[in-house]
C-alpha positions as a printed NumPy array, in Angstrom:
array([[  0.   ,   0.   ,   0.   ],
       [  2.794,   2.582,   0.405],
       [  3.874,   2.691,  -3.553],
       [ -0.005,   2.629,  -4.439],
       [  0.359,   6.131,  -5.942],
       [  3.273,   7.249,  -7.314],
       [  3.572,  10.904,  -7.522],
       [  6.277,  11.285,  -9.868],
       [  6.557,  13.728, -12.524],
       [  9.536,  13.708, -14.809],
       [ 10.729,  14.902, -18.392],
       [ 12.538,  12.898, -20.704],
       [ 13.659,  13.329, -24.422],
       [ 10.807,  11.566, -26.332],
       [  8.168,  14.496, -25.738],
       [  6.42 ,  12.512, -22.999],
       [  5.191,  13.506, -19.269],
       [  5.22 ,  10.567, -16.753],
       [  2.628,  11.23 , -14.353],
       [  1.052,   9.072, -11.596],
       [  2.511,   5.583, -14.101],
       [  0.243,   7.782, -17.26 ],
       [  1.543,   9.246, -20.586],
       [  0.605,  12.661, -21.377],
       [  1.951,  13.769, -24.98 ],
       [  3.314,  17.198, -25.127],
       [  3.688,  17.134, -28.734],
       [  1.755,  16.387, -31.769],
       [  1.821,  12.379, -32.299],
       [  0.386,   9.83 , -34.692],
       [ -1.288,   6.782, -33.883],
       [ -4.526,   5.124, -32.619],
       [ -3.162,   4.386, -29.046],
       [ -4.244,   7.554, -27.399],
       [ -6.738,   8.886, -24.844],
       [ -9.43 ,  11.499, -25.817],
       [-11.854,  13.574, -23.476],
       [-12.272,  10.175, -21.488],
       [-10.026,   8.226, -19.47 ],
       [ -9.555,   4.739, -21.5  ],
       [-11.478,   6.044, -24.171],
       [-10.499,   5.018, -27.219],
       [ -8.038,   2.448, -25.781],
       [ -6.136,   0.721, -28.505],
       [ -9.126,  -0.595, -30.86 ],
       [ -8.326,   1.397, -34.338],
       [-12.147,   1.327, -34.773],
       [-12.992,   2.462, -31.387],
       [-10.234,   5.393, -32.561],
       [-12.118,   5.9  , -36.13 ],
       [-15.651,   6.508, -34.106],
       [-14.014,   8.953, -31.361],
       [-12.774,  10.505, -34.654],
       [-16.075,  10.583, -35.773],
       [-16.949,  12.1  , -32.961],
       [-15.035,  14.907, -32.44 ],
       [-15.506,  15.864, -36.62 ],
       [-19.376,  15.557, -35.437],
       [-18.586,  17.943, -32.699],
       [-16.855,  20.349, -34.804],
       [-19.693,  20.532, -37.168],
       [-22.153,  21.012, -34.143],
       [-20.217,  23.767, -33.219],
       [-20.547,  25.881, -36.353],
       [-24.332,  25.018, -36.989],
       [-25.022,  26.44 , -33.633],
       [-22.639,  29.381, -34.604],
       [-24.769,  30.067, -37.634],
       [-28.263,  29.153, -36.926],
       [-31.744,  30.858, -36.796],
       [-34.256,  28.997, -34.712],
       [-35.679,  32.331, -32.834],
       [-38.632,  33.934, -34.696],
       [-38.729,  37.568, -35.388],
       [-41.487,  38.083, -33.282],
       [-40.945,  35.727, -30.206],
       [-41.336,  37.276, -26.392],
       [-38.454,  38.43 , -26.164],
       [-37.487,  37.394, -22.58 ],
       [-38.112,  33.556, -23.587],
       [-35.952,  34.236, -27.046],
       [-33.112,  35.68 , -24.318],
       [-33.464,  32.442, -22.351],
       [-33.419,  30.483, -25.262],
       [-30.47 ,  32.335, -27.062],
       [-28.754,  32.047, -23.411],
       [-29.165,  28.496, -23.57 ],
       [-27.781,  27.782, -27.424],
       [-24.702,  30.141, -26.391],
       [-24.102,  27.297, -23.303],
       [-24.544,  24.301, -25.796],
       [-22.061,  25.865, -27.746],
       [-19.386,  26.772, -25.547],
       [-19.49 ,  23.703, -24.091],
       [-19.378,  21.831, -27.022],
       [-16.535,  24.289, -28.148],
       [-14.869,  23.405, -24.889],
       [-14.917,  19.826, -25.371],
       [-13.521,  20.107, -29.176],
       [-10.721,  21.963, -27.8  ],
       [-10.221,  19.282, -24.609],
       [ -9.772,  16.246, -27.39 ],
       [ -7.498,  18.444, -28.838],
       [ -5.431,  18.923, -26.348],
       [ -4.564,  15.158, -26.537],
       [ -2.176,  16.078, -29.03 ],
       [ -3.075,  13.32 , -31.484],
       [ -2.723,  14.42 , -34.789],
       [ -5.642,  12.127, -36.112],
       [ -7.681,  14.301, -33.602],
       [ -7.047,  18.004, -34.658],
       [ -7.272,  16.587, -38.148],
       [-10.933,  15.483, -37.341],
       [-11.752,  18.993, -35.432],
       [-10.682,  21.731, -38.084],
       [-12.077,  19.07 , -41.058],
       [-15.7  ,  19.19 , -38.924],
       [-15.147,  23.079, -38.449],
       [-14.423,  23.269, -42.046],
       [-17.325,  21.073, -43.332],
       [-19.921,  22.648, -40.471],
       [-18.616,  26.302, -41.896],
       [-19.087,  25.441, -45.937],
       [-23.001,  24.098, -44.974],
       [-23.851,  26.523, -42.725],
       [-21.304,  29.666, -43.016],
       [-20.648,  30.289, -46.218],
       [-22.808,  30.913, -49.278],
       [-21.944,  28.316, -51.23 ],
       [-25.215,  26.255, -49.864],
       [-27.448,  29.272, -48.95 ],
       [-30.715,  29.848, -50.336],
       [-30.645,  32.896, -52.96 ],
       [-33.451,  35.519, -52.991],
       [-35.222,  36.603, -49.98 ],
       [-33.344,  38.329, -47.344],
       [-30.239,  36.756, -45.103],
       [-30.749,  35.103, -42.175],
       [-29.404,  36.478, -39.153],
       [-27.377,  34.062, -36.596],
       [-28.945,  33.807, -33.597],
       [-25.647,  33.83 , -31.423],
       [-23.042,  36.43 , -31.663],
       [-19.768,  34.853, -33.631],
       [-17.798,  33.649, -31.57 ],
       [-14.2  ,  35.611, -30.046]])
């Protein structure tokens, strides 16, 4: 019971951080042996690595469709449209929040997946390569983001 935890932190040359017996990258690495936003989570199944991929591309895209929607009518009360638009600026963050977290596994697979989802999520619902022409444009319900 006395070497239960060990409590050791120590730098060596291949980029790694040895903390309580766990890797922590501190540089960009390949591979599907890595842990995202979850501890154990992917593990070392490739396809258990392709769907947290999945995942955080799915995330991305989230991200910028609640960046660039319009769900709050013109003429809604607006106290309940504040509440609401409160509410969709949480989701967001959040969501923004945990993009950036599986990012900050340093796994290069990872980051890939994240600015491909913002990318996709921005070309459907940014840009006007799929909006609707004639009428007027839509306005965002949430401020861009900073």
């Amino acid at each position: 019971m006395v070497n239960m935890i060990e409590a050791t932190s120590a730098w060596n040359t291949t980029g790694l951080h040895v903390h309580r017996k766990s890797l922590l990258h501190m540089s960009f690495y390949w591979g599907h042996k890595s842990e995202i936003l979850f501890s154990g989570w992917p593990g070392c199944s490739s396809g258990i690595y392709a769907l947290a991929l999945f995942f955080v591309f799915v995330l991305a895209v989230i991200v910028e469709w609640f960046s660039y929607c319009s769900i709050i009518k013109p003429g809604a009360n607006k106290v309940a449209a504040g509440f609401f638009q409160t509410a969709m600026h949480t989701v967001r963050a959040g969501l923004s929040y945990m993009v950036m977290l599986a990012i900050m596994s340093f796994n290069g697979g990872v980051f890939l997946a994240a600015v491909f989802g913002h990318a996709v999520g921005f070309l459907v619902f940014g840009s006007k390569a799929f909006s609707k022409s004639g009428g007027s444009e839509k306005v965002p319900d949430l401020p861009p983001r900073k």
